[in-house]
C-alpha positions in Angstrom: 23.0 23.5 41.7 25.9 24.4 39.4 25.8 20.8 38.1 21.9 20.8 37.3 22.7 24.1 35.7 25.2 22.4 33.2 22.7 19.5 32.7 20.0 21.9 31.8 22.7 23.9 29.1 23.5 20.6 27.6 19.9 19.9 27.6 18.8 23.0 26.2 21.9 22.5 23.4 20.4 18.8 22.4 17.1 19.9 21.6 18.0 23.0 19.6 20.4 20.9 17.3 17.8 17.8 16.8 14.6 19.8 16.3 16.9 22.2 14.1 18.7 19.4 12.3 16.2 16.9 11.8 13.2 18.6 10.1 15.7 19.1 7.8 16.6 16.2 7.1 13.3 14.5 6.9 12.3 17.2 4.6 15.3 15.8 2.2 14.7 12.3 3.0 10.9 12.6 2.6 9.5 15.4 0.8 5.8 16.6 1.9 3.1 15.6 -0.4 -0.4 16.3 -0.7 -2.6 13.4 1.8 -3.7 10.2 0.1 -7.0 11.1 -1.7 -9.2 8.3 -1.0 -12.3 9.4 -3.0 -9.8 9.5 -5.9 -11.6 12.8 -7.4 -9.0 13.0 -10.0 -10.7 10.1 -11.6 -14.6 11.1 -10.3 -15.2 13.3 -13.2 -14.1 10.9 -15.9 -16.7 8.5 -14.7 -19.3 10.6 -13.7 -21.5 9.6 -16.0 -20.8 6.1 -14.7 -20.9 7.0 -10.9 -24.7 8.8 -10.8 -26.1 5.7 -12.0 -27.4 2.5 -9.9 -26.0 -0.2 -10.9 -27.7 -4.2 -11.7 -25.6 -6.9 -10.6 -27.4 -9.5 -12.5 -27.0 -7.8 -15.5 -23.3 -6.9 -14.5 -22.6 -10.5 -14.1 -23.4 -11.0 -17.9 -20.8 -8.6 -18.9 -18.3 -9.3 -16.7 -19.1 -13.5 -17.4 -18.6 -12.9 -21.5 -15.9 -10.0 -21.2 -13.3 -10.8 -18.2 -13.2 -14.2 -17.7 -11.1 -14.9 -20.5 -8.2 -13.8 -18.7 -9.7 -13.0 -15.3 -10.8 -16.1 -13.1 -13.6 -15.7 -10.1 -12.8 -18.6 -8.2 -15.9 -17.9 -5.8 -18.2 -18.1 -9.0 -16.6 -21.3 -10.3 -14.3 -19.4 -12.9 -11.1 -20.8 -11.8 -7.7 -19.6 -13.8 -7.9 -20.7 -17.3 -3.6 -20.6 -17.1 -1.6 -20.9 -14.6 0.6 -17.9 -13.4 3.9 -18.6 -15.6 1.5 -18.8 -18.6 -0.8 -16.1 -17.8 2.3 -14.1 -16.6 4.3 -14.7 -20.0 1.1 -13.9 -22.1 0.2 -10.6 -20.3 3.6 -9.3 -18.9 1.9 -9.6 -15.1 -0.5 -12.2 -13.5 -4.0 -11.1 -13.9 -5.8 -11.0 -10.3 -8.6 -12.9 -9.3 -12.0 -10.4 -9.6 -13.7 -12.2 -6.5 -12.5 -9.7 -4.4 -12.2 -6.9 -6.3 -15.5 -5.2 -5.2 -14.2 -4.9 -1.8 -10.5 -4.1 -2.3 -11.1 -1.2 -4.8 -13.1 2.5 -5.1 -16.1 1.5 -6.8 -15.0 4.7 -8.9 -11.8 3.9 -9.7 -13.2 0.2 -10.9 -15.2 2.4 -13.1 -12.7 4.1 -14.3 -10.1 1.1 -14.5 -12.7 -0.6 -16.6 -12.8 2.2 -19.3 -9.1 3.1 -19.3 -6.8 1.2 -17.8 -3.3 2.7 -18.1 -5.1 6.3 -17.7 -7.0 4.9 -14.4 -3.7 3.6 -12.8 -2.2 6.6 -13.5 0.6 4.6 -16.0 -0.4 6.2 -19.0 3.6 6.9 -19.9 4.7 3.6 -20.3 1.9 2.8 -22.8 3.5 4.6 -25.5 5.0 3.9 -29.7 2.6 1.3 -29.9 2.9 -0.3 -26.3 -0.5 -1.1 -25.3 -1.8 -2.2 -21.7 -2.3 -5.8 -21.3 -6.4 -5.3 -20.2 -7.9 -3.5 -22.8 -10.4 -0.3 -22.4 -14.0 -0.5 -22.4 -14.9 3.1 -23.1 -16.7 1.7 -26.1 -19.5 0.6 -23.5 -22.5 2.7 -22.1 -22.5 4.0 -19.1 -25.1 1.8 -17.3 -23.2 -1.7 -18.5 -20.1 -0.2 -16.9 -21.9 0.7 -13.1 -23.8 -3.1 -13.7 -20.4 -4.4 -14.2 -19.3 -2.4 -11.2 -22.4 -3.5 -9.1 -21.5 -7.1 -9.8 -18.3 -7.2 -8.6 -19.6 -5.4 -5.4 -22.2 -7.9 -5.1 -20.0 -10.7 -4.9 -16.9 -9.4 -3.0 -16.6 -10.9 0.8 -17.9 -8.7 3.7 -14.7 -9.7 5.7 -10.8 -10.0 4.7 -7.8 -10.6 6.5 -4.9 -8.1 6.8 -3.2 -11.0 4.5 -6.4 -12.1 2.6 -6.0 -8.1 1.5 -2.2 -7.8 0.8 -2.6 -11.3 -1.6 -5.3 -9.8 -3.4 -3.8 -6.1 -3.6 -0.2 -6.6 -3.8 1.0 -10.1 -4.4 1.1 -10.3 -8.0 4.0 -8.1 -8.7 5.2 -8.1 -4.6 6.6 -10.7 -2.5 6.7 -10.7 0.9 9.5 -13.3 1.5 9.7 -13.0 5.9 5.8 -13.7 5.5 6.9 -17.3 5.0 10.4 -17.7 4.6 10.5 -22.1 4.2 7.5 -22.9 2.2 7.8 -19.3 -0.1 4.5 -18.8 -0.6 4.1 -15.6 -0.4 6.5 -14.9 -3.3 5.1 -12.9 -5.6 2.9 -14.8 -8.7 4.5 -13.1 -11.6 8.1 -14.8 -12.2 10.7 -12.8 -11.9 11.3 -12.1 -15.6 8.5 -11.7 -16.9 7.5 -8.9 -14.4 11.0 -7.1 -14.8 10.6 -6.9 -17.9 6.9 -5.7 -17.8 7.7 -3.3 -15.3 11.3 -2.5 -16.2 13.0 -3.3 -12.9 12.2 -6.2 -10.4 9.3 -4.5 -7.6 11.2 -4.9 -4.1 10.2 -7.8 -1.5 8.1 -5.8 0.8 8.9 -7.5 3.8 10.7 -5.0 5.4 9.1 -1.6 3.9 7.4 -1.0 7.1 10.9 0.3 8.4 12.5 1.3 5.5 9.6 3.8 4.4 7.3 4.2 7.1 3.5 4.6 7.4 2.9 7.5 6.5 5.4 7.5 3.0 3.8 4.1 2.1 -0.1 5.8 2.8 0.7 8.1 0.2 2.7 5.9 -2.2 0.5 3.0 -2.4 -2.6 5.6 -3.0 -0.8 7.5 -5.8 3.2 6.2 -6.4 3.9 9.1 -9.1 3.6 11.7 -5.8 7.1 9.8 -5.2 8.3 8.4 -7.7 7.3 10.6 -10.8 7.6 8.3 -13.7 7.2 5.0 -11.6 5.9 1.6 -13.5 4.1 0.9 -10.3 0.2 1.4 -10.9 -2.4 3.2 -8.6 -4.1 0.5 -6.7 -7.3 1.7 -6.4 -7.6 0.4 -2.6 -10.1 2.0 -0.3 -9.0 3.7 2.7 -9.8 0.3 5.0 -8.0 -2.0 2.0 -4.9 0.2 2.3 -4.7 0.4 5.9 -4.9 -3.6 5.9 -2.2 -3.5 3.7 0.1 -1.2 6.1 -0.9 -3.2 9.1 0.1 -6.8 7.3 3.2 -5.0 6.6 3.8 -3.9 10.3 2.7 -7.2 11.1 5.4 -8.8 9.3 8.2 -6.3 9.1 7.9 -4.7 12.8 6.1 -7.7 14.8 7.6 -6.3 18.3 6.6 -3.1 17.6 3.5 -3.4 20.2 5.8 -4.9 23.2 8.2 -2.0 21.9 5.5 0.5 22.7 4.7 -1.2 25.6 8.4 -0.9 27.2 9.2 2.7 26.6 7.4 4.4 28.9 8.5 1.7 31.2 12.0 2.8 30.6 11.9 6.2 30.9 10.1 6.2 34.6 13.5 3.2 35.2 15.3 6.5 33.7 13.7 9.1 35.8 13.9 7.3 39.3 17.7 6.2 38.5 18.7 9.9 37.5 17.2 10.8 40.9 19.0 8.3 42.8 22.4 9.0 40.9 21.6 12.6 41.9 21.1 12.0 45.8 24.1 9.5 45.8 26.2 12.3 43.7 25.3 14.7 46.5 26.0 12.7 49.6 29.4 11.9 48.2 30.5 15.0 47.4 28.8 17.3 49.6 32.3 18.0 51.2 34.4 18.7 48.3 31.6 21.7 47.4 
């Protein structure tokens, strides 16, 4: 009895000093922000004029035919990259992404809002400044209705269905590689050359493949939704990505950088019942043995 006693002390000790020491120190280490707004309502009201309105694809597909495929290729619709990445990348600062799937990937209000302002919509408005413009022009010249049919195209012709890695290509891969994904053939490195996205966004963006770890779920929900909640002053843009987008993202990531984390879930309670019935076993066997010495 005296010895459960001490066990339950020591116990009793642990706990105190971990749950006292390590909110703490996750408070330090990762500092509460607000939840990832997913119906991006910072950007709603700037585009509400766009949002009420229905949108008409086959006049949106005019528009975005004689205004973004001069830079932008839609390799579904036959508009395949006018340059390849090293030109594109050198020209632009960054590899423009392919519009096929942009409809699906992004909030149809933040493509709204991308459409008219850019650096403002991507929340990156502090880099573009003593003359530094952004490398897609703004469109707040247009009317309201050719910005929603612009927006209805590119929801028309997005795919119903992507994979985790279909997503993470689309969403991330320009500016991000992802290097474990594919380590011999490398290609999943990202399609902006190194130096010609450092210097657009004044460092090199880190290989992602082991974020996962390093950050964590719930800090890269929030980063990826809105980076300046984190890193106030960051180059890196606001995606855009819809709740189901991002969460593809994450899981590619988890797929990649944690891959036994499912037969890791699988085994602990496994080894705590191994640690349960051995602790009672130890306890008997203590017992028997020293049952004369007490």
């Amino acid at each position: 009895m005296r010895e459960l006693k001490i066990l339950a002390v020591v116990v009793a000790l642990t706990l105190i000093t971990y749950w006292g020491v390590e909110p703490f120190a996750h408070s330090q280490m990762h500092p509460h922000v607000a939840p990832a707004d997913f119906k991006f309502e910072d950007v709603q009201k700037d585009v509400a004029d766009v949002t009420s309105l229905e949108g008409n694809a086959t006049a949106g597909e005019a528009l975005v035919t004689a205004n973004c495929t001069a830079c932008h290729s839609i390799k579904s619709k036959g508009f395949p990259e006018i340059m390849d990445n090293a030109s594109s990348a050198a020209a632009y600062g960054v590899t423009p992404p392919d519009l096929g799937s942009a409809g699906k990937l992004y909030d149809a209000a933040y493509l709204a809002a991308f459409i008219k302002n850019p650096a403002k919509a991507s929340d990156v408005s502090h880099k573009f400044v003593d003359g530094r413009a952004h490398p897609m022009p703004g469109y707040d010249w247009m009317q309201p209705q050719e910005i929603a049919d612009m927006v209805a195209y590119l929801k028309s012709i997005a795919p119903e269905e992507m994979s985790n890695k279909e997503v993470f290509t689309d969403a991330c891969q320009r500016c991000h590689s992802i290097k474990y994904a594919d380590m011999q053939k490398g290609t999943m490195a990202a399609f902006t050359p190194d130096e010609n996205i450092k210097a657009y966004m004044g460092k090199l963006p880190p290989d992602l493949s082991q974020y996962i770890k390093s950050r964590g779920h719930e800090y890269l929900e929030t980063f990826i939704n809105l980076p300046q909640k984190h890193l106030e002053g960051t180059a890196m843009p606001r995606v855009g990505l819809t709740e189901e987008s991002q969460e593809q993202v994450v899981t590619y990531l988890e797929e990649i950088g944690d891959p036994s984390k499912e037969a890791r879930s699988e085994l602990g309670p496994k080894f705590l019942i191994y640690m349960v019935i051995f602790a009672i076993f130890a306890f008997l066997w203590k017992n028997s043995k020293w049952r004369e010495v007490h």
